[in-house]
DOTIZA-774444 format. One record per atom (N, C-alpha, C): residue number from 0; residue in one letter; atom name; x, y, z. Coordinates in Angstrom, 2 decimals. Atoms other than C-alpha are relative to their C-alpha. Last residue first. Layout:
% DOTIZA-774444
NUM / A / CA / X / Y / Z
...
This chain:
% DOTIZA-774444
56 / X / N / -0.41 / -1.24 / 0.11
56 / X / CA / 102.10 / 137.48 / 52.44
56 / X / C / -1.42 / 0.78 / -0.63
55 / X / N / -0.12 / -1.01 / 1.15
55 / X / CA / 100.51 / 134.41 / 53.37
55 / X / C / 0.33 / 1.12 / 0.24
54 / X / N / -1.42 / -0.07 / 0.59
54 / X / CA / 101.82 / 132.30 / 56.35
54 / X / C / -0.11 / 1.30 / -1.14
53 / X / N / -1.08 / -0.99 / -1.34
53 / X / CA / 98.32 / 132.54 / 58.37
53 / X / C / 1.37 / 0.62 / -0.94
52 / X / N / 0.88 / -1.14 / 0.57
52 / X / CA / 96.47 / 130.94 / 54.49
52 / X / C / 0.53 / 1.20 / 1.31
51 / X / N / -0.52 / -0.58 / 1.85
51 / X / CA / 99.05 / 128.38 / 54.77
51 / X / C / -0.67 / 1.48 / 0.34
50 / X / N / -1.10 / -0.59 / -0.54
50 / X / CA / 98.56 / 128.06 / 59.01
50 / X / C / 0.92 / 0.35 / -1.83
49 / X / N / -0.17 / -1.13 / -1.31
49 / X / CA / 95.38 / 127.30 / 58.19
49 / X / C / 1.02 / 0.63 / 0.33
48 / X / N / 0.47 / -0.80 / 0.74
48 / X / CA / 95.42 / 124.65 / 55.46
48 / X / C / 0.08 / 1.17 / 0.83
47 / X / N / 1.63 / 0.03 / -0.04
47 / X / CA / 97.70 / 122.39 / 57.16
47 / X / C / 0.12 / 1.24 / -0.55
46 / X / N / -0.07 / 0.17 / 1.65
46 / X / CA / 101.50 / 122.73 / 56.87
46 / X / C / -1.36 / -0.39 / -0.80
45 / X / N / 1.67 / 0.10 / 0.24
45 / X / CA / 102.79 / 123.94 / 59.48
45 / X / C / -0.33 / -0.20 / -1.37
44 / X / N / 1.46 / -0.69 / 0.81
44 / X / CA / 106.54 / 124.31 / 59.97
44 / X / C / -1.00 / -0.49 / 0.20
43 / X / N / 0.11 / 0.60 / 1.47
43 / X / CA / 108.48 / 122.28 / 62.60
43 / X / C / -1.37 / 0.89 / -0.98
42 / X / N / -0.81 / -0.68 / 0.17
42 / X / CA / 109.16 / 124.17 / 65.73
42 / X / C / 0.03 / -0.35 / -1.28
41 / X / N / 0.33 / -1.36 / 0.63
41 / X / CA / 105.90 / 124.32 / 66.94
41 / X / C / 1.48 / 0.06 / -0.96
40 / X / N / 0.42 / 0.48 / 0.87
40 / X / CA / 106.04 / 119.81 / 67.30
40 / X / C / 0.10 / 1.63 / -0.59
39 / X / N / -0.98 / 1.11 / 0.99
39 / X / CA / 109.08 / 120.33 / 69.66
39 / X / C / -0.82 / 0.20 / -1.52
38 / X / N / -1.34 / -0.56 / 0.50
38 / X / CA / 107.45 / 122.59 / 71.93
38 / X / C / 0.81 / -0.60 / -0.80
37 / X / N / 0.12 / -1.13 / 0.92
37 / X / CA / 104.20 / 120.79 / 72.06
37 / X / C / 1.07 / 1.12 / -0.82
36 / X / N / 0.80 / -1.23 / -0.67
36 / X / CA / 105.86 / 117.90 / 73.03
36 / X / C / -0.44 / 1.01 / -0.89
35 / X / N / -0.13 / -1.25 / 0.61
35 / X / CA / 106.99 / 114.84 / 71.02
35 / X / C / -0.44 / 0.98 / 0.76
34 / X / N / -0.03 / -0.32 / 1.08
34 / X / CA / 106.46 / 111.35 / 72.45
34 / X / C / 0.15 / 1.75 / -0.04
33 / X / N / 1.26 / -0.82 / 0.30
33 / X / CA / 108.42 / 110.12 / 75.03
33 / X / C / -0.07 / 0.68 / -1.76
32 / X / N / -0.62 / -1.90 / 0.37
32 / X / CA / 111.33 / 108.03 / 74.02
32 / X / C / -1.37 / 0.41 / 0.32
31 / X / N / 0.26 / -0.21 / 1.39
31 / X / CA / 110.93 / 103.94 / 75.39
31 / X / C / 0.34 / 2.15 / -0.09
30 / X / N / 1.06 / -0.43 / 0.08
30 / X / CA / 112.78 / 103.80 / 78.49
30 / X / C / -0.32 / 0.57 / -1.04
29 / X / N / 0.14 / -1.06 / -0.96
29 / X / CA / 116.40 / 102.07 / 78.19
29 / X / C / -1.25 / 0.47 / -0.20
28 / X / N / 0.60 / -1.36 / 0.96
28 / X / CA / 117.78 / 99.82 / 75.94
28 / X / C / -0.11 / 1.34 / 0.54
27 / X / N / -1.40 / -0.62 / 0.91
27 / X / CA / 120.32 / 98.18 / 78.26
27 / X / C / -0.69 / 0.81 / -1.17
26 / X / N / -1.23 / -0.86 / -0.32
26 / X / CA / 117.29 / 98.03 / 80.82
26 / X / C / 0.72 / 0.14 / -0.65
25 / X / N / 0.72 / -1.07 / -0.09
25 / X / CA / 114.86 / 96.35 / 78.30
25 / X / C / 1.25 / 1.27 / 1.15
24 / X / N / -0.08 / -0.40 / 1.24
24 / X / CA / 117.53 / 93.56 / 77.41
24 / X / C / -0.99 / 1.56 / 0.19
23 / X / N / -1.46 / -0.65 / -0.16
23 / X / CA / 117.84 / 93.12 / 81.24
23 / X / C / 0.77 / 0.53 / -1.65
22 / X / N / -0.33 / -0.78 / -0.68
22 / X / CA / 114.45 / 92.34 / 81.47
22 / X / C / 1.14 / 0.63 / -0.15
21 / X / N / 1.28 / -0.71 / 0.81
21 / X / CA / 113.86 / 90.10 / 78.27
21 / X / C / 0.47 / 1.38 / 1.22
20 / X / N / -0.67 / -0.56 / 1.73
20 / X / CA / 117.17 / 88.01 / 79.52
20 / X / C / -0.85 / 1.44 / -0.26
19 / X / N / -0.99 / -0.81 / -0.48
19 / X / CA / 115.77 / 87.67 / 83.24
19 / X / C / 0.95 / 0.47 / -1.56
18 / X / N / 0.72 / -0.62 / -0.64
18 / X / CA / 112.08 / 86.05 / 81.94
18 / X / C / 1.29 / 1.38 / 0.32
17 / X / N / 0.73 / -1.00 / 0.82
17 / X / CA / 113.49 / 84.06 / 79.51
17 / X / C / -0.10 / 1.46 / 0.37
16 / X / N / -1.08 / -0.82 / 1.10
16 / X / CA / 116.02 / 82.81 / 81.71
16 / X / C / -0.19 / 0.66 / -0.58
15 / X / N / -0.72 / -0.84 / -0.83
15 / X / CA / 112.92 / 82.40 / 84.49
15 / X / C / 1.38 / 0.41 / -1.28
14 / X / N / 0.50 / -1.09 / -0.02
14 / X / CA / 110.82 / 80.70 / 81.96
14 / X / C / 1.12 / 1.36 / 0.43
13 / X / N / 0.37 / -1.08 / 0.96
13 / X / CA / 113.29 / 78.27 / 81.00
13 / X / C / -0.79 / 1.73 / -0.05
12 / X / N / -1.26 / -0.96 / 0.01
12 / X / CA / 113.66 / 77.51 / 84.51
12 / X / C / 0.76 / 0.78 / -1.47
11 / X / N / 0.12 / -1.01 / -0.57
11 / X / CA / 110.04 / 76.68 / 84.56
11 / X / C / 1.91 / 1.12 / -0.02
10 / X / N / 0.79 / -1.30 / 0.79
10 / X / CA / 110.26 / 74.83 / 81.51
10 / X / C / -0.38 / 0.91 / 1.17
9 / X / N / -0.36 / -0.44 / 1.52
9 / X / CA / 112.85 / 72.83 / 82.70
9 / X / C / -0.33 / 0.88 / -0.89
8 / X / N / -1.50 / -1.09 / -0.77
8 / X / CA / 111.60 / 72.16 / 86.28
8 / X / C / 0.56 / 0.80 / -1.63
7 / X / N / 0.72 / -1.13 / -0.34
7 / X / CA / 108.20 / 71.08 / 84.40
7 / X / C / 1.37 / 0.88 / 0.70
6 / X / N / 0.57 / -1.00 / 1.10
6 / X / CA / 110.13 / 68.41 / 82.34
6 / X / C / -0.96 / 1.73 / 0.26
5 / X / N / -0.75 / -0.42 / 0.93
5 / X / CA / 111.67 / 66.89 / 85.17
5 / X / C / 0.25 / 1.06 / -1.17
4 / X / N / -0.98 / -1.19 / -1.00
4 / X / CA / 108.94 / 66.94 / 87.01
4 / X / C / 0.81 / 0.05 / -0.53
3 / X / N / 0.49 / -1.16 / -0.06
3 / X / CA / 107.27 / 65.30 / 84.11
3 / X / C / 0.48 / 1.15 / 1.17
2 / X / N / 0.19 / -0.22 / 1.51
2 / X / CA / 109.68 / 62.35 / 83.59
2 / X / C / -0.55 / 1.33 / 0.19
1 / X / N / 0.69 / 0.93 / 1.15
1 / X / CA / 109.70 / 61.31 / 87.51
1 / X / C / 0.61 / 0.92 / -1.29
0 / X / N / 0.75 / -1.11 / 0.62
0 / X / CA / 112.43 / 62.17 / 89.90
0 / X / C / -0.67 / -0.52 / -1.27
């Protein structure tokens, strides 16, 4: 086996460790969080100009 096959098996099976680490680090996280729904964002006051001048007594 020459020098560069050598060296290409190596960095391919680097890849692949890489490759099965990075994966299996994303599964133990788990699917990023959706973002916010509308129902989520009503429940938090307002705080724009509009919903001041709504709020007034």
């Amino acid at each position: 086996m020459t020098f560069t096959s050598d060296l290409a098996n190596r960095a391919a099976a680097l890849a692949a460790a890489l490759a099965i680490a990075t994966l299996t680090l994303i599964a133990a996280v788990g699917p990023a969080t959706p973002p916010a729904s509308r129902s989520d964002r009503s429940e938090r006051p307002s705080t724009h100009a509009g919903a001041r001048r709504k709020n007034r007594i």
